[in-house]
Steps between C-alpha positions, in 0.01 A plus 500: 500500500841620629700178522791653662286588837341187508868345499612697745214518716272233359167393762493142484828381539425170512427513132913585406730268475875587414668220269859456450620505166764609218514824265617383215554856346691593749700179622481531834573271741299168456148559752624846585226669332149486709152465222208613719226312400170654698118530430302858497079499416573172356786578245839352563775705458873396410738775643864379424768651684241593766526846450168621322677658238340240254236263523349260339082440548342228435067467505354180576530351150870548467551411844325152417674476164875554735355254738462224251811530309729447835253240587585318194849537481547467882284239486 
């Protein structure tokens, strides 16, 4: 799959959602730097920075396993 079309012109839109957050590497400004979150033939897909230049998949078990650990520390 080329992840850098579907960010840019991904079909289901509904299925992205553009978080606020930090990059700690680069100490930005605190929320300045957007983690698009958005799911593609059922794999969720991390793209930090929002730019498609690297992205993070994760299948339904990982996905799951990420689910539960912010449930539990969230609570």
């Amino acid at each position: 799959m080329d992840w850098h079309s579907y960010h840019t012109n991904g079909p289901n839109k509904r299925r992205r959602k553009a978080i606020p957050a930090t990059c700690e590497l680069h100490r930005g400004p605190i929320g300045f730097a957007n983690l698009l979150v958005s799911m593609q033939d059922g794999t969720i897909v991390l793209d930090p920075h929002v730019t498609g230049a690297c992205v993070i998949a994760l299948g339904e078990e990982g996905a799951m396993t990420l689910r539960d650990i912010l449930t539990e520390w969230l609570g």
